[in-house]
C-alpha positions as CSV (number, residue, x, y, z in Angstrom):
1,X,93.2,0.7,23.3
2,X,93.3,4.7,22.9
3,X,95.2,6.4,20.0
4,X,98.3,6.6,21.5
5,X,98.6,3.2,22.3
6,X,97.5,1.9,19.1
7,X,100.4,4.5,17.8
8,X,103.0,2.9,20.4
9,X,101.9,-0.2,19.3
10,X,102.1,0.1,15.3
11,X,105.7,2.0,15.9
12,X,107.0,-0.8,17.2
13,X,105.6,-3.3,14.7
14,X,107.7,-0.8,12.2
15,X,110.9,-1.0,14.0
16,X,110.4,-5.1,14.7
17,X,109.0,-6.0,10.9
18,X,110.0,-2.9,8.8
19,X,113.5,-2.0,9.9
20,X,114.0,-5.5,11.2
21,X,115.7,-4.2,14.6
22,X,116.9,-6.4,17.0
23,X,114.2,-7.1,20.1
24,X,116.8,-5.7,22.7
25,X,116.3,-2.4,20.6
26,X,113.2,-2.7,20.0
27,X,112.4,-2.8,23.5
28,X,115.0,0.2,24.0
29,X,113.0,2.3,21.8
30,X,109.5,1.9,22.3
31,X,110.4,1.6,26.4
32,X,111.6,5.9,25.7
33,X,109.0,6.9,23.6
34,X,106.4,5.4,26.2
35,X,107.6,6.8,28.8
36,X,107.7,10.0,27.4
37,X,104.3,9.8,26.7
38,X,103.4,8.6,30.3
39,X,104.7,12.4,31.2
40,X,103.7,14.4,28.5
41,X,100.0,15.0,27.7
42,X,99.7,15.9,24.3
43,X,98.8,13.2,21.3
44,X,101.9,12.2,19.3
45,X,100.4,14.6,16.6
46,X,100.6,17.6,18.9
47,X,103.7,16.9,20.8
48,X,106.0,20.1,20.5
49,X,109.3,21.0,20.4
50,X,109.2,23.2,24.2
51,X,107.6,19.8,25.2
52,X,110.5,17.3,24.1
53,X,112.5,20.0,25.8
54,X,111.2,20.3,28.9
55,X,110.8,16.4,28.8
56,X,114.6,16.1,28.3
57,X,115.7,18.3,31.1
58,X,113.2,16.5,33.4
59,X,115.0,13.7,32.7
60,X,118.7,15.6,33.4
61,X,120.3,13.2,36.0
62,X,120.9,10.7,32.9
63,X,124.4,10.5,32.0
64,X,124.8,12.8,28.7
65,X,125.2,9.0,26.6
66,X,121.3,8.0,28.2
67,X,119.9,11.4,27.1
68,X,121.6,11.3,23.5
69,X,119.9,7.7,23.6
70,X,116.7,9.0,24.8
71,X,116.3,11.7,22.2
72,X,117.4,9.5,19.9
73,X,114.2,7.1,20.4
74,X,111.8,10.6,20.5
75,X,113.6,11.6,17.2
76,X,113.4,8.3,15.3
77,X,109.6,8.2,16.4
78,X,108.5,11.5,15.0
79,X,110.3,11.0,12.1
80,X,107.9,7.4,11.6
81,X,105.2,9.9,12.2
82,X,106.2,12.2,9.7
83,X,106.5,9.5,7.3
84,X,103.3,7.7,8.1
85,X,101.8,11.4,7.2
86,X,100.5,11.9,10.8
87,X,102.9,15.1,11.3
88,X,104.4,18.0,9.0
89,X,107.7,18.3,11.0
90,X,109.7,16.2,13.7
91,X,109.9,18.0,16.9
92,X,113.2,17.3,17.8
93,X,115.2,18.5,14.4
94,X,115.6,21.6,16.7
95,X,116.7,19.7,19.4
96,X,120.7,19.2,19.6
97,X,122.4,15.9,21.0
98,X,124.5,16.2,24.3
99,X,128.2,17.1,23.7
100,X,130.1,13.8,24.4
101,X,133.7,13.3,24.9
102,X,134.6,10.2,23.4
103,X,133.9,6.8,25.9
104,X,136.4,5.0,27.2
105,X,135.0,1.1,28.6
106,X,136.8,0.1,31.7
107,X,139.6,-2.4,31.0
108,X,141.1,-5.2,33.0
109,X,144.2,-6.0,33.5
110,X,145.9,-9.1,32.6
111,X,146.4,-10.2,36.0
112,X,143.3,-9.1,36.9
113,X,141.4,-11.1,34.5
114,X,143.8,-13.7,35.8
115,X,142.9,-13.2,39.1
116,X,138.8,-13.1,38.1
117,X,139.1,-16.7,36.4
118,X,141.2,-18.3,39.2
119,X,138.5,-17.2,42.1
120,X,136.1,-20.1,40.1
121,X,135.6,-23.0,42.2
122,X,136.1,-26.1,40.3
123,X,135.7,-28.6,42.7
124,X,131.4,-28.4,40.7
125,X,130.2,-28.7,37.4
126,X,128.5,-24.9,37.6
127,X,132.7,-23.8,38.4
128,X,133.5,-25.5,35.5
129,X,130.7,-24.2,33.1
130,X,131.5,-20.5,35.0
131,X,135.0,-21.2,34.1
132,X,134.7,-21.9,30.3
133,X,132.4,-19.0,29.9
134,X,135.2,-16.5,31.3
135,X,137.9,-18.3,29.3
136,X,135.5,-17.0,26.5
137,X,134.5,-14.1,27.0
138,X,137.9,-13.1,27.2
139,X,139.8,-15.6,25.1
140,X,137.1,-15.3,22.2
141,X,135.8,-11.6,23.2
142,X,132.4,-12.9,22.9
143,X,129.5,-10.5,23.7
144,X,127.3,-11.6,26.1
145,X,124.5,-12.8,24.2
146,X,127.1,-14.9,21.9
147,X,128.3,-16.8,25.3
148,X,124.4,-17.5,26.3
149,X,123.4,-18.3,22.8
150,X,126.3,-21.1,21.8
151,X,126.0,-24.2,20.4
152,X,128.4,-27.5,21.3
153,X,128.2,-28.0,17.5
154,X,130.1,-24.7,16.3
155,X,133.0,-25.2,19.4
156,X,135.4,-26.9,17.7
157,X,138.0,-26.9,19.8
158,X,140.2,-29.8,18.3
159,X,140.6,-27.1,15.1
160,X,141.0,-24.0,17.5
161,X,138.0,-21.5,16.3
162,X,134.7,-21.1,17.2
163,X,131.7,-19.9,14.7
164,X,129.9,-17.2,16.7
165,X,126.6,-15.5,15.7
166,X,126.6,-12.2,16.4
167,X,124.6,-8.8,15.2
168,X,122.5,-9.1,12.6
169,X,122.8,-13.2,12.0
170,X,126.4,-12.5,10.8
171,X,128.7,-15.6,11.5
172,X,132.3,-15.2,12.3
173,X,134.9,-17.8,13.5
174,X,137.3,-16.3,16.3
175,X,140.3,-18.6,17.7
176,X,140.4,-20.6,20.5
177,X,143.4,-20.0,22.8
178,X,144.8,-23.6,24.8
179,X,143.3,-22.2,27.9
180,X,139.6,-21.8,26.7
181,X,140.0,-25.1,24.8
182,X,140.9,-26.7,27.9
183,X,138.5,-25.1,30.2
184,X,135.4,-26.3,27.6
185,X,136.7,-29.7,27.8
186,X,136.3,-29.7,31.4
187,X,133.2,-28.2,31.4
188,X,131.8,-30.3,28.7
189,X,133.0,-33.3,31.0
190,X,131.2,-32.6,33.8
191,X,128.0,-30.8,32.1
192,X,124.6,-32.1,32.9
193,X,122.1,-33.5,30.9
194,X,119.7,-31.2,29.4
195,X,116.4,-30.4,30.3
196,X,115.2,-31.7,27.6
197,X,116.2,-32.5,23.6
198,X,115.6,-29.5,22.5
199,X,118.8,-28.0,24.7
200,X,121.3,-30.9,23.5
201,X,123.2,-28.4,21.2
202,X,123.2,-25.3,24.4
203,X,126.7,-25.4,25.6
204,X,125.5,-22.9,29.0
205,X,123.0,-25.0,31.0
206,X,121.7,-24.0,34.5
207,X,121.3,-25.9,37.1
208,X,117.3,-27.2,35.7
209,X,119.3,-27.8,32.5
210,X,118.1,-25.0,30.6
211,X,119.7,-22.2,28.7
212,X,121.8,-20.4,30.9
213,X,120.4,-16.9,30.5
214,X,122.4,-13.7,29.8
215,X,121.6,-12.2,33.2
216,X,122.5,-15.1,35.2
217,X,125.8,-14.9,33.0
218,X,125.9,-11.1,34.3
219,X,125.8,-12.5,38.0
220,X,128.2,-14.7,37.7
221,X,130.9,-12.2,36.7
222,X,130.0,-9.8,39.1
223,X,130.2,-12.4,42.1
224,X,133.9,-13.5,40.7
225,X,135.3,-9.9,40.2
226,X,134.2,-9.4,44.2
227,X,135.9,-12.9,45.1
228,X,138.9,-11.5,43.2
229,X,138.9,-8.4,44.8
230,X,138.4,-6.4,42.2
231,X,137.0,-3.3,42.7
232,X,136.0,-2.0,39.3
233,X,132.5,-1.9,37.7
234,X,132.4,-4.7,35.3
235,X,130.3,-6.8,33.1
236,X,130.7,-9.3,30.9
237,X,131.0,-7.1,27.9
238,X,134.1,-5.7,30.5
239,X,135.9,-8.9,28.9
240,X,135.7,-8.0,25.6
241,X,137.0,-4.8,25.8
242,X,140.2,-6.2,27.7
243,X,140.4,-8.8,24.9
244,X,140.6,-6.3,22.5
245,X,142.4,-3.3,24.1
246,X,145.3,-6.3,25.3
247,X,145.4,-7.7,21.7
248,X,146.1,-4.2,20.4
249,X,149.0,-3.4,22.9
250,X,150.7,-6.3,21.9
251,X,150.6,-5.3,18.1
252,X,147.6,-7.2,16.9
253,X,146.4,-5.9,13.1
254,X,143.5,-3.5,13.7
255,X,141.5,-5.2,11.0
256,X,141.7,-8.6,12.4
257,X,140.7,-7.6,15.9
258,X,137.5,-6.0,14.1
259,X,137.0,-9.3,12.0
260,X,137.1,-10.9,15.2
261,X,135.0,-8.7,17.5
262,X,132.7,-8.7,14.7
263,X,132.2,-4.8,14.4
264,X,130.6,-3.2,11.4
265,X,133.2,-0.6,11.3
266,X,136.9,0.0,11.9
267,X,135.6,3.1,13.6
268,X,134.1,1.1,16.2
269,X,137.5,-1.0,16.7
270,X,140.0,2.1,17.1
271,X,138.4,3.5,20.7
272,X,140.8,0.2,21.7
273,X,143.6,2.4,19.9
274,X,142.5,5.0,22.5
275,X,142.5,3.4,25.6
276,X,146.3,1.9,24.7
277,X,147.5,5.8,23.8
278,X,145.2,6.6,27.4
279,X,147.8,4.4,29.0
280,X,151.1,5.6,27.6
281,X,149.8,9.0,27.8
282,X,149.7,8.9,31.5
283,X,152.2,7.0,31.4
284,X,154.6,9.4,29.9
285,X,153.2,12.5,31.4
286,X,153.5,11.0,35.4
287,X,157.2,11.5,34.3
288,X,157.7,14.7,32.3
289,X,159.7,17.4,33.9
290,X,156.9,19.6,32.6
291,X,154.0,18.1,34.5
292,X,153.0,19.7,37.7
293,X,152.2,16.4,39.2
Protein backbone atom coordinates (compact mmCIF):
# COMPACT_ATOMS: atom_id res chain seq x y z
CA UNK A 1 0.00 0.00 0.00
CA UNK A 2 1.66 3.48 -1.08
CA UNK A 3 1.15 6.65 1.04
CA UNK A 4 -1.71 7.82 -0.38
CA UNK A 5 -3.60 4.88 0.05
CA UNK A 6 -2.59 4.29 3.54
CA UNK A 7 -3.85 8.20 3.87
CA UNK A 8 -7.24 7.20 2.01
CA UNK A 9 -7.43 4.53 4.18
CA UNK A 10 -6.77 6.09 7.80
CA UNK A 11 -9.26 9.21 6.59
CA UNK A 12 -11.79 7.01 6.34
CA UNK A 13 -11.24 5.12 9.58
CA UNK A 14 -11.59 8.93 11.02
CA UNK A 15 -14.79 9.62 9.51
CA UNK A 16 -16.22 5.78 10.30
CA UNK A 17 -14.70 5.60 14.19
CA UNK A 18 -13.89 9.33 15.05
CA UNK A 19 -16.82 11.35 13.73
CA UNK A 20 -18.92 8.25 13.80
CA UNK A 21 -20.56 9.07 10.14
CA UNK A 22 -23.02 6.97 8.70
CA UNK A 23 -21.45 4.17 6.03
CA UNK A 24 -23.58 5.75 3.12
CA UNK A 25 -21.37 8.94 3.93
CA UNK A 26 -18.64 7.45 4.55
CA UNK A 27 -18.53 5.86 1.33
CA UNK A 28 -19.75 9.36 -0.18
CA UNK A 29 -16.64 10.90 1.03
CA UNK A 30 -13.80 8.78 0.71
CA UNK A 31 -15.46 7.64 -3.06
CA UNK A 32 -14.62 11.96 -3.89
CA UNK A 33 -11.51 12.24 -2.37
CA UNK A 34 -10.27 8.96 -4.27
CA UNK A 35 -11.20 9.86 -7.18
CA UNK A 36 -9.67 13.03 -6.98
CA UNK A 37 -6.57 11.52 -6.31
CA UNK A 38 -6.98 8.99 -9.28
CA UNK A 39 -6.69 12.38 -11.50
CA UNK A 40 -4.42 14.52 -9.71
CA UNK A 41 -0.75 13.55 -9.24
CA UNK A 42 0.49 15.20 -6.40
CA UNK A 43 0.65 13.60 -2.59
CA UNK A 44 -2.19 14.77 -0.33
CA UNK A 45 0.67 16.97 1.28
CA UNK A 46 1.32 18.75 -2.00
CA UNK A 47 -1.97 19.02 -3.48
CA UNK A 48 -2.66 22.82 -4.27
CA UNK A 49 -5.17 25.06 -4.53
CA UNK A 50 -4.80 25.70 -8.84
CA UNK A 51 -5.08 21.78 -8.59
CA UNK A 52 -8.43 21.39 -6.56
CA UNK A 53 -9.35 24.08 -9.13
CA UNK A 54 -8.63 22.71 -12.20
CA UNK A 55 -9.94 19.32 -10.63
CA UNK A 56 -13.34 20.96 -9.98
CA UNK A 57 -13.86 22.41 -13.46
CA UNK A 58 -12.87 19.09 -14.94
CA UNK A 59 -15.53 17.81 -13.24
CA UNK A 60 -18.15 20.84 -14.55
CA UNK A 61 -21.01 18.74 -16.08
CA UNK A 62 -22.03 17.90 -12.29
CA UNK A 63 -25.12 19.66 -11.32
CA UNK A 64 -23.89 22.78 -9.09
CA UNK A 65 -25.49 20.49 -5.75
CA UNK A 66 -22.77 17.38 -6.86
CA UNK A 67 -19.91 19.90 -7.14
CA UNK A 68 -20.76 21.74 -3.74
CA UNK A 69 -20.82 17.92 -2.54
CA UNK A 70 -17.58 17.19 -4.18
CA UNK A 71 -15.65 20.03 -2.71
CA UNK A 72 -17.17 19.52 0.27
CA UNK A 73 -15.39 15.86 0.64
CA UNK A 74 -11.87 17.61 -0.72
CA UNK A 75 -12.38 20.36 1.96
CA UNK A 76 -13.32 18.11 4.97
CA UNK A 77 -10.18 15.92 3.85
CA UNK A 78 -7.61 18.57 3.97
CA UNK A 79 -8.83 19.96 6.82
CA UNK A 80 -8.12 16.02 8.63
CA UNK A 81 -4.85 16.62 7.09
CA UNK A 82 -4.28 19.81 8.68
CA UNK A 83 -5.26 18.48 11.87
CA UNK A 84 -3.31 15.27 11.75
CA UNK A 85 -0.30 17.88 11.19
CA UNK A 86 0.44 16.62 7.65
CA UNK A 87 -0.35 20.15 6.06
CA UNK A 88 -0.04 24.03 7.14
CA UNK A 89 -3.28 25.13 5.18
CA UNK A 90 -6.38 23.42 3.49
CA UNK A 91 -6.39 24.03 -0.14
CA UNK A 92 -9.72 24.67 -0.66
CA UNK A 93 -10.40 27.67 2.11
CA UNK A 94 -9.88 29.71 -1.22
CA UNK A 95 -12.09 27.79 -3.00
CA UNK A 96 -15.85 29.16 -2.96
CA UNK A 97 -19.03 26.76 -3.07
CA UNK A 98 -21.38 26.84 -6.21
CA UNK A 99 -24.15 29.51 -5.91
CA UNK A 100 -27.43 27.47 -5.40
CA UNK A 101 -30.92 28.58 -5.62
CA UNK A 102 -32.76 26.86 -3.10
CA UNK A 103 -34.05 22.91 -4.21
CA UNK A 104 -37.23 22.21 -4.70
CA UNK A 105 -37.86 17.86 -4.60
CA UNK A 106 -40.44 16.84 -7.15
CA UNK A 107 -43.86 16.31 -5.50
CA UNK A 108 -46.76 14.04 -6.32
CA UNK A 109 -49.96 14.72 -6.45
CA UNK A 110 -52.63 13.10 -4.48
CA UNK A 111 -54.17 11.39 -7.21
CA UNK A 112 -51.05 10.58 -8.53
CA UNK A 113 -49.80 8.79 -5.52
CA UNK A 114 -53.29 7.33 -5.77
CA UNK A 115 -52.84 6.30 -9.05
CA UNK A 116 -48.95 4.84 -8.22
CA UNK A 117 -50.52 2.51 -5.33
CA UNK A 118 -53.49 1.26 -7.35
CA UNK A 119 -51.17 0.04 -10.51
CA UNK A 120 -49.87 -2.85 -7.54
CA UNK A 121 -51.13 -6.18 -8.50
CA UNK A 122 -52.55 -7.92 -5.52
CA UNK A 123 -53.58 -10.91 -6.94
CA UNK A 124 -49.43 -12.11 -5.14
CA UNK A 125 -47.89 -11.87 -1.99
CA UNK A 126 -44.82 -9.54 -3.58
CA UNK A 127 -48.19 -6.92 -4.74
CA UNK A 128 -49.12 -7.02 -1.38
CA UNK A 129 -45.66 -6.53 0.36
CA UNK A 130 -45.07 -3.73 -2.74
CA UNK A 131 -48.41 -2.40 -1.63
CA UNK A 132 -47.73 -1.92 2.16
CA UNK A 133 -44.38 -0.43 1.54
CA UNK A 134 -46.02 2.49 -0.67
CA UNK A 135 -48.82 2.89 1.83
CA UNK A 136 -45.69 3.76 3.97
CA UNK A 137 -43.65 5.61 2.44
CA UNK A 138 -46.24 7.87 1.94
CA UNK A 139 -48.62 7.38 4.80
CA UNK A 140 -45.58 7.26 7.35
CA UNK A 141 -43.02 9.41 5.02
CA UNK A 142 -40.55 6.90 5.74
CA UNK A 143 -37.07 7.31 4.14
CA UNK A 144 -36.00 4.60 2.24
CA UNK A 145 -33.68 2.85 4.49
CA UNK A 146 -36.47 3.06 7.37
CA UNK A 147 -38.96 0.97 4.96
CA UNK A 148 -36.03 -1.72 4.24
CA UNK A 149 -34.83 -1.68 7.71
CA UNK A 150 -38.44 -2.33 9.75
CA UNK A 151 -39.19 -4.67 12.14
CA UNK A 152 -42.90 -6.53 12.56
CA UNK A 153 -42.25 -5.88 16.21
CA UNK A 154 -42.34 -1.83 16.15
CA UNK A 155 -45.62 -1.92 13.55
CA UNK A 156 -48.25 -1.64 15.76
CA UNK A 157 -50.93 -1.17 13.88
CA UNK A 158 -53.84 -2.03 16.33
CA UNK A 159 -52.51 1.34 18.29
CA UNK A 160 -51.94 3.35 14.94
CA UNK A 161 -48.02 4.37 15.10
CA UNK A 162 -45.09 2.92 14.08
CA UNK A 163 -41.42 3.30 15.94
CA UNK A 164 -39.02 4.16 13.11
CA UNK A 165 -35.16 4.36 13.38
CA UNK A 166 -33.97 6.82 11.53
CA UNK A 167 -30.50 9.12 11.33
CA UNK A 168 -28.36 8.73 13.90
CA UNK A 169 -30.22 5.66 15.90
CA UNK A 170 -32.88 8.28 16.81
CA UNK A 171 -36.42 6.57 17.34
CA UNK A 172 -39.53 8.25 16.54
CA UNK A 173 -43.13 6.95 16.34
CA UNK A 174 -45.13 8.39 13.17
CA UNK A 175 -49.08 7.41 12.76
CA UNK A 176 -50.43 4.93 10.94
CA UNK A 177 -53.30 6.12 8.57
CA UNK A 178 -56.43 3.06 8.05
CA UNK A 179 -55.05 2.56 4.65
CA UNK A 180 -51.36 1.58 5.58
CA UNK A 181 -52.85 -0.33 8.52
CA UNK A 182 -54.85 -2.22 6.22
CA UNK A 183 -52.45 -2.80 3.49
CA UNK A 184 -49.77 -4.38 6.28
CA UNK A 185 -52.38 -6.63 7.39
CA UNK A 186 -52.64 -7.94 4.01
CA UNK A 187 -49.26 -8.12 3.42
CA UNK A 188 -48.44 -9.66 6.74
CA UNK A 189 -51.21 -12.30 5.71
CA UNK A 190 -49.75 -13.43 2.80
CA UNK A 191 -45.86 -12.93 3.63
CA UNK A 192 -43.50 -15.80 3.34
CA UNK A 193 -41.55 -17.50 5.73
CA UNK A 194 -38.13 -16.20 6.23
CA UNK A 195 -35.07 -17.37 5.04
CA UNK A 196 -34.08 -18.10 8.04
CA UNK A 197 -34.59 -17.10 12.11
CA UNK A 198 -32.64 -14.50 11.95
CA UNK A 199 -35.21 -12.44 9.42
CA UNK A 200 -38.38 -13.35 11.63
CA UNK A 201 -38.64 -9.67 12.90
CA UNK A 202 -37.90 -8.12 8.81
CA UNK A 203 -41.27 -6.97 7.78
CA UNK A 204 -39.77 -6.51 3.70
CA UNK A 205 -38.75 -10.09 2.50
CA UNK A 206 -37.82 -10.92 -1.16
CA UNK A 207 -38.71 -13.54 -2.85
CA UNK A 208 -35.51 -15.98 -1.14
CA UNK A 209 -36.97 -14.52 2.08
CA UNK A 210 -34.39 -12.20 2.88
CA UNK A 211 -34.27 -8.55 3.65
CA UNK A 212 -35.69 -6.77 0.92
CA UNK A 213 -32.90 -4.37 0.03
CA UNK A 214 -33.22 -0.64 -0.46
CA UNK A 215 -32.49 -0.83 -4.18
CA UNK A 216 -34.85 -3.43 -4.95
CA UNK A 217 -37.30 -1.01 -2.97
CA UNK A 218 -35.98 1.76 -5.59
CA UNK A 219 -37.16 -0.68 -8.54
CA UNK A 220 -40.17 -1.23 -7.40
CA UNK A 221 -41.34 2.32 -7.32
CA UNK A 222 -39.98 3.21 -10.47
CA UNK A 223 -41.78 0.19 -12.35
CA UNK A 224 -45.25 1.38 -10.54
CA UNK A 225 -44.88 5.19 -11.44
CA UNK A 226 -44.37 3.83 -15.30
CA UNK A 227 -47.57 1.38 -14.83
CA UNK A 228 -49.35 4.56 -13.51
CA UNK A 229 -48.32 6.61 -16.16
CA UNK A 230 -46.50 8.87 -14.48
CA UNK A 231 -44.05 10.63 -16.12
CA UNK A 232 -42.00 12.37 -13.39
CA UNK A 233 -38.59 11.35 -12.00
CA UNK A 234 -39.23 9.73 -8.78
CA UNK A 235 -37.93 7.71 -5.98
CA UNK A 236 -38.96 6.51 -3.00
CA UNK A 237 -37.74 9.40 -1.00
CA UNK A 238 -40.30 11.21 -3.96
CA UNK A 239 -43.04 9.90 -1.23
CA UNK A 240 -41.85 11.59 1.54
CA UNK A 241 -41.65 14.77 0.22
CA UNK A 242 -45.49 14.52 -1.06
CA UNK A 243 -46.26 13.34 2.46
CA UNK A 244 -44.94 16.25 3.85
CA UNK A 245 -45.53 19.03 1.30
CA UNK A 246 -49.61 17.53 1.27
CA UNK A 247 -49.63 17.54 5.13
CA UNK A 248 -48.60 21.17 5.07
CA UNK A 249 -51.24 22.37 2.53
CA UNK A 250 -53.81 21.08 4.55
CA UNK A 251 -52.61 23.07 7.74
CA UNK A 252 -50.57 20.47 9.49
CA UNK A 253 -48.24 22.21 12.55
CA UNK A 254 -44.77 22.71 11.04
CA UNK A 255 -43.19 21.20 14.20
CA UNK A 256 -45.08 18.02 14.14
CA UNK A 257 -44.42 17.31 10.46
CA UNK A 258 -40.55 17.73 11.49
CA UNK A 259 -41.12 15.43 14.62
CA UNK A 260 -42.50 13.11 12.29
CA UNK A 261 -40.13 13.29 9.36
CA UNK A 262 -37.60 13.11 11.85
CA UNK A 263 -35.41 16.21 10.71
CA UNK A 264 -32.78 17.68 12.90
CA UNK A 265 -33.97 21.17 12.11
CA UNK A 266 -37.08 23.11 11.40
CA UNK A 267 -34.88 24.55 8.60
CA UNK A 268 -34.90 21.38 6.92
CA UNK A 269 -38.90 21.05 7.32
CA UNK A 270 -39.88 24.62 5.86
CA UNK A 271 -38.48 23.88 1.92
CA UNK A 272 -42.24 21.97 2.22
CA UNK A 273 -43.42 25.64 3.14
CA UNK A 274 -41.79 26.46 -0.24
CA UNK A 275 -43.08 24.15 -2.54
CA UNK A 276 -46.85 24.96 -1.15
CA UNK A 277 -46.15 29.00 -1.68
CA UNK A 278 -44.40 27.50 -5.38
CA UNK A 279 -47.90 26.40 -6.00
CA UNK A 280 -50.12 29.27 -5.14
CA UNK A 281 -47.57 31.49 -6.52
CA UNK A 282 -48.10 30.16 -9.92
CA UNK A 283 -51.18 29.81 -9.13
CA UNK A 284 -51.97 33.38 -8.58
CA UNK A 285 -49.71 34.83 -11.12
CA UNK A 286 -51.33 32.43 -14.31
CA UNK A 287 -54.17 34.90 -13.40
CA UNK A 288 -52.90 38.46 -12.71
CA UNK A 289 -53.80 41.04 -15.21
CA UNK A 290 -50.19 42.01 -14.84
CA UNK A 291 -48.61 38.80 -16.07
CA UNK A 292 -47.62 38.63 -19.64
CA UNK A 293 -48.52 35.06 -19.84
Amino acid sequence: MDLTHKILSDYSYYLRIERALSPNTVASYSSDVNEFFSKVPSSPAEVTTSEVMDYLSSRDRLAKRSQARLLSSLRSFFDWLVMEGDRQDNPCDAIDSPKMGRYLPVVLSVEEVSSIIESVDLSTWTGKRDRAILEMLYGCGLRVSEAANLRISKVFADEGFVSVVGKGDKERLVPMGEMAVDAFHEYMDARIEPFSQQYDDILFLNKFGKPLSRVAIFNMVKRQAMAAGIGKEISPHTFRHSFATHLIENGADLRVVQEMLGHESILTTEIYTHIDSSTWQKAVLSHHPRNKS
